[in-house]
Structures are given as C-alpha cells and as structure tokens.
N, C-alpha and C positions, 0 to 999 in steps of 0.2 A: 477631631482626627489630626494627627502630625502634619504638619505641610507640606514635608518631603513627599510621603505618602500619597495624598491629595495628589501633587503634582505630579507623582508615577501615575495615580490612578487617571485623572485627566487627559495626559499623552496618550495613554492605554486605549480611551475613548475617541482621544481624536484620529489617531490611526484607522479606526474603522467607523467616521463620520458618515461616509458615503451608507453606511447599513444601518444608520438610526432611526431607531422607533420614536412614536411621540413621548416615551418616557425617558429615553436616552437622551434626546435634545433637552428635558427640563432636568434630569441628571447634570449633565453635561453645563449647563445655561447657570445652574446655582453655585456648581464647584467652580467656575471659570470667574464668576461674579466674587467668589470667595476667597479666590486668588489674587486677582487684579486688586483690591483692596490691600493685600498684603504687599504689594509689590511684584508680584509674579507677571515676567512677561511668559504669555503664552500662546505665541503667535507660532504660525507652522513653522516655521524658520526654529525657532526654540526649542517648538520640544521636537525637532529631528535632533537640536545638537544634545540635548537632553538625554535623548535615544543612543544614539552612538555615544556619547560618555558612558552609558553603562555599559552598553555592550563591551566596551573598550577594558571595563574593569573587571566584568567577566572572563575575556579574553587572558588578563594579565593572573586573574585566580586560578586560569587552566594550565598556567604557564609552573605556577607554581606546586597545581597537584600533580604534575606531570612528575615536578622534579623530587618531593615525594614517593611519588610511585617507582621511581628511580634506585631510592636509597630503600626501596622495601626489597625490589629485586637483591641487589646486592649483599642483603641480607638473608637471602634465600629464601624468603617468604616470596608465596604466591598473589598472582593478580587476580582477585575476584571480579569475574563480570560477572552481569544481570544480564538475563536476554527476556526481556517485555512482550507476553504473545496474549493476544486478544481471541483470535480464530487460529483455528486449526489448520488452514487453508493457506491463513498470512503470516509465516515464517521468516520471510525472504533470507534473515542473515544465517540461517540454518547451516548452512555448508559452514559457517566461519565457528558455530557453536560447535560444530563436528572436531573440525580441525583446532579449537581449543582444549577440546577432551583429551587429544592425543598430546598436547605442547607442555611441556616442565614447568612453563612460566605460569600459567594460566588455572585458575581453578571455575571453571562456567559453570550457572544451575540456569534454569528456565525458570518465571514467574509467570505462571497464570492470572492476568488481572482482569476487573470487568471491561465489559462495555455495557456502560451508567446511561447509557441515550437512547436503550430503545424497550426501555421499562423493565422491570425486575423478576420479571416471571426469564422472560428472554436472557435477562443476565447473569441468573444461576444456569440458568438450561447450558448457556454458551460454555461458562468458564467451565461446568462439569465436562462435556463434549471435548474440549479443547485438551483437558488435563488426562482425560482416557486416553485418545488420541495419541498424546507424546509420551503418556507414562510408559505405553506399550513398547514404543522407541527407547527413552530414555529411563537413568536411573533420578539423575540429581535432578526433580522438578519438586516445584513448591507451590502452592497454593495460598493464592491473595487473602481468602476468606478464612477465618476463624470461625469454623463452624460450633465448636462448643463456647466462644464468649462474644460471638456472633458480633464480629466488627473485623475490616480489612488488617493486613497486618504490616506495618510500617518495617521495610526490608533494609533500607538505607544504610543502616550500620554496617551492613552483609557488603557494599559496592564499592567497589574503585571505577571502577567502569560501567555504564549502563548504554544497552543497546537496545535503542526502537525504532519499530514501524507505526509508530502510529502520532501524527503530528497534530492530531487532533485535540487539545489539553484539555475540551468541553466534556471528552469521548468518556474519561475515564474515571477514575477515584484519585481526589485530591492528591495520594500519596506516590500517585506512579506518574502524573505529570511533568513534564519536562523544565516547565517553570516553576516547579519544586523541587526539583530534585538536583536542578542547574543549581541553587542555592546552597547546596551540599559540595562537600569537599569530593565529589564524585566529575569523571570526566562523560558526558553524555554522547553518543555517536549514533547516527541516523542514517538506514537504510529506506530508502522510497519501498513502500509496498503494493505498489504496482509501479508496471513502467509509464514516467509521462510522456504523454503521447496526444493529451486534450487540454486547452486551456484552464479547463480547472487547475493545472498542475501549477499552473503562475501563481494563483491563490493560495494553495500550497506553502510555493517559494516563498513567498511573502510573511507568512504567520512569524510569529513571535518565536515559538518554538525552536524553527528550525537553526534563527539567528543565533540560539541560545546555544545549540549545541558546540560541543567540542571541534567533532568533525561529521560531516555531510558526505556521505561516499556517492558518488554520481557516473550513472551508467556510461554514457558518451559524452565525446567531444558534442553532440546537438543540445541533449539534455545538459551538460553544464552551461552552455551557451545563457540557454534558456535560464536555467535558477539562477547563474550570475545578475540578469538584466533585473530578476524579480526581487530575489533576498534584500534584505536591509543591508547587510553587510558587505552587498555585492559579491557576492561568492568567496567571500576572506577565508571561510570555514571549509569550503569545497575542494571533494581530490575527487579525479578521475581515477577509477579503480575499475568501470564495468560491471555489467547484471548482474550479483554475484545469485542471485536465486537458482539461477539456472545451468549453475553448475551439477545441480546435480541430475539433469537431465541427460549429463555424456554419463551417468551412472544404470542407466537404467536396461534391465534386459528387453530385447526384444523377442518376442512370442509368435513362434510358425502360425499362421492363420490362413484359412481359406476363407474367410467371408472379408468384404471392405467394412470397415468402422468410420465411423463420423461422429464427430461430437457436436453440440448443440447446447450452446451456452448463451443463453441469454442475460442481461444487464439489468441491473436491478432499477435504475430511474425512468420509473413510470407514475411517476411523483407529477403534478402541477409546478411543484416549486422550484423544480429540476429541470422547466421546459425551456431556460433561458442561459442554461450553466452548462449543464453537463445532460441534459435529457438526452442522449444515446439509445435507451431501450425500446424496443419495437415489440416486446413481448405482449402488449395487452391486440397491436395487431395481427401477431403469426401464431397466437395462440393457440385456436384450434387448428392450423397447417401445422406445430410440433404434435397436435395429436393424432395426424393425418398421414406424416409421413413415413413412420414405422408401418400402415398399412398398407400404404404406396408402395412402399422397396420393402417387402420380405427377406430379401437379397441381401440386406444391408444389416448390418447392427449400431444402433443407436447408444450413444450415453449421453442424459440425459443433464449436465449438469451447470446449473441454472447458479449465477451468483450468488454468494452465500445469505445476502442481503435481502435477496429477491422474495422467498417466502416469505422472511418476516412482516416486507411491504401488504403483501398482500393480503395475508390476515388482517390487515386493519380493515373497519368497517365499512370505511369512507373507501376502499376499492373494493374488495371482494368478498373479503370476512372469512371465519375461520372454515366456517362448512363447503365454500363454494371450492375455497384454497384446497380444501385435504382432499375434495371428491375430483376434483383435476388433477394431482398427482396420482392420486390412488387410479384413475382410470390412465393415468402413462404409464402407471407399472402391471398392469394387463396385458401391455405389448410384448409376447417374448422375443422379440428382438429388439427388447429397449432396457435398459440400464438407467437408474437417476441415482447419481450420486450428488451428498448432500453435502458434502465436504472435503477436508481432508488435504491430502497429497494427489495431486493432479500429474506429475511428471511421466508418470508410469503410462497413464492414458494418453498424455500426449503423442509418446513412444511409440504406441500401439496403435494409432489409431490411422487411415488415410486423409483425412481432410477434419475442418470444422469449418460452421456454421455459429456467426456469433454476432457482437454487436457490444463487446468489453472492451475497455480499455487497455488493460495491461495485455490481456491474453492475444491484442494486436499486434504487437513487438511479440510477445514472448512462444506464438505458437512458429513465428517466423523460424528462428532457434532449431526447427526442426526439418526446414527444406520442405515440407508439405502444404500444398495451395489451401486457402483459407478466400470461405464469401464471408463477404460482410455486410450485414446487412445493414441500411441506412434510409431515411426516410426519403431524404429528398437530395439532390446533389446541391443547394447551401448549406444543408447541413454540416456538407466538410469544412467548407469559409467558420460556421459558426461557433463550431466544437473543438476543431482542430490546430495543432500548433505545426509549426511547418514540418517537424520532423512527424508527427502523426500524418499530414498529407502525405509525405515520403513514401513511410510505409503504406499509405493506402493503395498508390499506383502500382504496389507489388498485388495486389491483393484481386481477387474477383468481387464485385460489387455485386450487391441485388437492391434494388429498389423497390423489387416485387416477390409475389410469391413464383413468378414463371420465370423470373431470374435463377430463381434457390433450386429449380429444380432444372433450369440449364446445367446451373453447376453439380448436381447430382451424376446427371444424364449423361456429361460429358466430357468434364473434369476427372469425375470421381470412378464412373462406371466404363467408360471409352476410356480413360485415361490421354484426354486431349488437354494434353498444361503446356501451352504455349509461354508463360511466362516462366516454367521451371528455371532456367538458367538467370534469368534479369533478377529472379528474386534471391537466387542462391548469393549469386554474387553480391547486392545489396545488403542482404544480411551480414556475410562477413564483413563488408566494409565498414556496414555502420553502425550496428548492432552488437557484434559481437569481439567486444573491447575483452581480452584477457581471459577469454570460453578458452577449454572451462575450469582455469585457473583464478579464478578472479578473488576466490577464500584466500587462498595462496599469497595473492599481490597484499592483501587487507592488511591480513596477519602478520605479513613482514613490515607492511608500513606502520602498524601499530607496536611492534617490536620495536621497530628501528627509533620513532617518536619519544616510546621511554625509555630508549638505550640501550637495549639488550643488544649484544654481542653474537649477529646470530655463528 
C-alpha cells in the first residue's frame, strides 16, 4: 500500500479510537508499526496537523471550482445541482430545490440514492417509495439504480453543486458519498436533516463529512454555536441561514374542522445500542396506550405517524419480527378515528392538526414552528441531562412533559380538550426568537448566498 495512503488511512482510524473493536486495535497496531518503521510520526499531535492540511487543500480546491463555476455563468451556461434524497420524508433542502426550478442560473434534478444499512430488500422498497413520491411532485428526478444493467449509476459528470442530507458516508453507495464526491471538481453543501436538538448531533458535527463540505447551512445562532465547538474545522464551512425545511409550512392550507387532531409520533431508538446515545423512544412502553387512545377519545382524531425508521426496527427478529409488527399496525388501522401515515410530507398535518404527542428529535424544534403545545414524552427527568444539548433543554421547558401515561392524558384532557395552554404565549415568543431565524424566507437567504459566492449579479 502507498504510504501516503496508509498514513490517510491510519489518521482515519485514529479519529475514532475511542469506537475500536478488537480488530481495529490490531488493524490499527500493524499499520502504526508499519509507519513508525518508515519514519512516520504518528502521534495525535500529527495527524490532527495532517488532518487540517487536507482539509485546507480541500478548502483551496473549492476556491477554485467556485471560480470555474464563475466563468460558466458568464457564459450563459447553467449550474447544475444534485439534490441527494434517501426517504421521502427527509427532503429538508426542498424549498431551495423549488426555488431553483424557478432561477435562470440553475438547472436542479433530484437523485434517488440507496440507503445500503438496513439490508436490500428495504433498500429497493425505500428508493421505489421515495421516487413515486417526488415523481408525482416533480419532473427532473433520477434514479440511482440501473435496473436493466442492474448496478448504481455514477451522476458525477451531471454536478457542479451537490446537496445533502445525509452525513452518514456508511449509509450509502460508494458513489453518492460525500468523501467521494468531495474528490470531484463538484462544490458539496449540507443541510442537517433534522433539527439538532440531542447530543448526538455533536457526533454528527464531528464526522469527516460534514468538514468536507463546501458549505454547512446552520439553523441558529445555538445550533451553530454547537457544530462550531464539534466540527474539525471549527465551523470554517458554517453560515447561519435558518430551518430552511420549514419554509414550506407558511405554505400550507388550512382545513375548517370540527373535530381536534393530535398527532403521535413515536421515535425509532428502541435499540439496546441506542440506550446510551440517542435512546429517546418510549414506544415499546406506550405501545398499547397508542392503541388505546383512539378508543379513549372518540372525539379526537389521531394520526398515527411513527418515524420512518421505526418499522423497519421492529421487523427485526431480535424485537418483534415481521408478523407481531404488521398485526399492530393493521389493528391501529381499525380505529376510525386513526390515521397512520407511513411517510412522506408532514407539513400539511402539522398545519391541521391541534397538538402532538412524541418523543423525536427534530419534530421538537420543528412542531414549535407552528404555535401549538406539544407532550413530550420522556422516560425519566436525567433523561434531559443525558440526551439533550442546551438548546434541546430550551425547547423542552416550552413544551408539556409526560413521564407517564396519566401525564399524556392530562395533556389530552386539558391542554387539548379544555384548551388550558398556559404556556401559549412563553412558547410563541421563544420560538421566534430562537428558532425561527429567516421563516419563512430561509430558501430565499440560501439562494442569494449561493449566487452571490459564485458572483452572479443578482
């Protein structure tokens, strides 16, 4: 193996020492031995300066396809972007894909890629779902899969710009990775798909990825805070620009109704290996209470929509398996006053609905957006110390807690049904101060600053 190489590949390891298995340590322990021989210092000191040298030359590569992409304008060719969608559900840069379609400079299509991590039956199932979905919306969408020479299809040539949500580079197929495609004379730019709000999101900040990109668009002044202290680069990459997802929630009609709606979204980490990171979900405890309470409130209409994640968990064998999974859904779609949706576009529900009932990350911040009281549900009160980042606790003191099931149904009773929301005003106000950076302009802000970056004239 090259030495250069070796030495990327060993930094690459030591970076996430703290996560090594017994095979990583003797990975690790022969290439370090193999180096040190050569002359290779490889002490932490080293390969951070190692680290940031490439970055730096990255940096200087983006400076250059910027100035490129400069002289294409000028010549009246258009900017091709990529917009990278895994689920149907996690769009978030949507509005800014919108607002491309309409702009002279830009020519945007959608790629459908996999998601390679949670086996192959689930990741035709996804990308077909995802591609119905938007094709229905859009025209310009493409598909990852080569179904007649039945291999992905390398887009690259097609990109001047690539836009993701998914910072996961394990998640995907080689070809749509961030750390591939960063290699390419292409500019990469990263929208968070969901809002961080749990320390997982540090973890996040951290990865290789996000350093890689161009630019890191970041909701607030908290959450930049945050990925500054995390990123490698210290937020070199990062612009405050605001949620731009939820711009399209000031889009949405609203629907005369006589009955209250509640939504009830449960969290997919009901995982063992989630109990120390991100375990949020209380779904394996309130389980039959969500099949309990459509019978409870008649009165009420329920939707039922469960993170997209969440089913796939629970077919596994080692939790509930396929048959116990489909006869619990199929017995919550006997409620007629229950709705489960399985995916999709959520803004719409949001809109319409009186309150939710959850235990999500993103949909913490993001149901805020709407002025409507939100339980949350949580196992224990360390739970906030353990899960949460300061701005995740923020929002939570806006919020109605439940620790129990006679919590969930205070907030029913008397929140939702009484319409007793004591915190209406502390939460409105809260929202816009800290949440609601450039709503629901925030496509708007993007667009201009990514004009304005390769010099268009607006």
């Amino acid at each position: 193996m090259n030495q250069i190489i070796l030495y990327k590949f060993i930094c690459n390891l030591f970076r996430n020492k703290e996560n090594f298995s017994l095979l990583d340590y003797k990975i690790y322990n022969h290439c370090a031995k193999r180096l040190i021989k050569k002359g290779y210092d490889i002490s932490t000191k080293k390969c951070e300066e190692f680290e940031a040298s490439e970055i730096r030359k990255l940096y200087s590569k983006y400076k250059k396809v910027v100035q490129n992409l400069n002289e294409k304008i000028k010549n009246n060719q258009k900017i091709k972007v990529s917009f990278l969608v895994i689920f149907d559900s996690v769009f978030p840069a949507e509005p800014l894909y919108q607002k491309m379609l309409e702009d002279e400079f830009f020519e945007p299509q959608i790629i459908v890629i996999p998601d390679t991590s949670r086996g192959e039956d689930n990741m035709y199932i996804q990308m077909e779902k995802t591609y119905k979905t938007l094709s229905a919306k859009y025209k310009n969408i493409q598909k990852s899969w080569d179904e007649k020479h039945q291999k992905f299809i390398d887009f690259s040539k097609e990109m001047d710009i690539v836009c993701s949500a998914n910072p996961y580079d394990g998640m995907t197929h080689k070809l749509y990775r961030i750390g591939k495609l960063s290699k390419k004379d292409i500019l990469p730019i990263y929208f968070n798909y969901g809002y961080p709000a749990v320390l997982w999101a540090r973890r996040v900040a951290a990865l290789d990825s996000l350093s890689k990109m161009w630019k890191v668009f970041s909701e607030s002044p908290a959450t930049m805070e945050e990925y500054s202290n995390s990123m490698k680069t210290h937020g070199e990459n990062l612009v405050l620009a605001g949620y731009m997802k939820m711009d399209n929630l000031a889009k949405q009609p609203i629907r005369k109704r006589e009955r209250k709606t509640i939504i009830i979204a449960p969290h997919h980490t009901i995982e063992a290996k989630f109990r120390n990171s991100i375990g949020l979900s209380n779904f394996l405890e309130y389980a039959e209470l969500f099949q309990e309470l459509p019978k409870k409130y008649p009165q009420i209409d329920f939707i039922f929509r469960p993170h997209p994640l969440l089913r796939v968990t629970l077919v596994q064998n080692h939790i509930w398996g396929q048959e116990k999974t489909n006869k619990y859904f199929k017995d919550l779609e006997k409620n007629p006053n229950l709705t489960y949706q399985a995916g999709g576009d959520y803004f719409e529900t949001f809109a319409n609905s009186d309150g939710i009932i959850h235990d999500c990350s993103s949909f913490l911040a993001e149901y805020m957006f709407t002025g409507k009281p939100v339980c949350y549900m949580l196992k224990t009160k360390d739970s906030i110390d353990k899960f949460f980042m300061n701005n995740g606790k923020q929002i939570l003191e806006n919020c109605y807690k439940a620790f129990s099931k006679e919590e969930i149904y205070d907030y029913i009773d008397n929140v939702i049904i009484k319409g007793n929301d004591p915190m209406a005003a502390k939460r409105e106000e809260f929202a816009k101060k800290e949440l609601m950076v450039n709503y629901p302009n925030v496509s708007t802000f993007v667009l201009d600053y990514i004009k304005k970056e390769l010099g268009v004239n607006s």
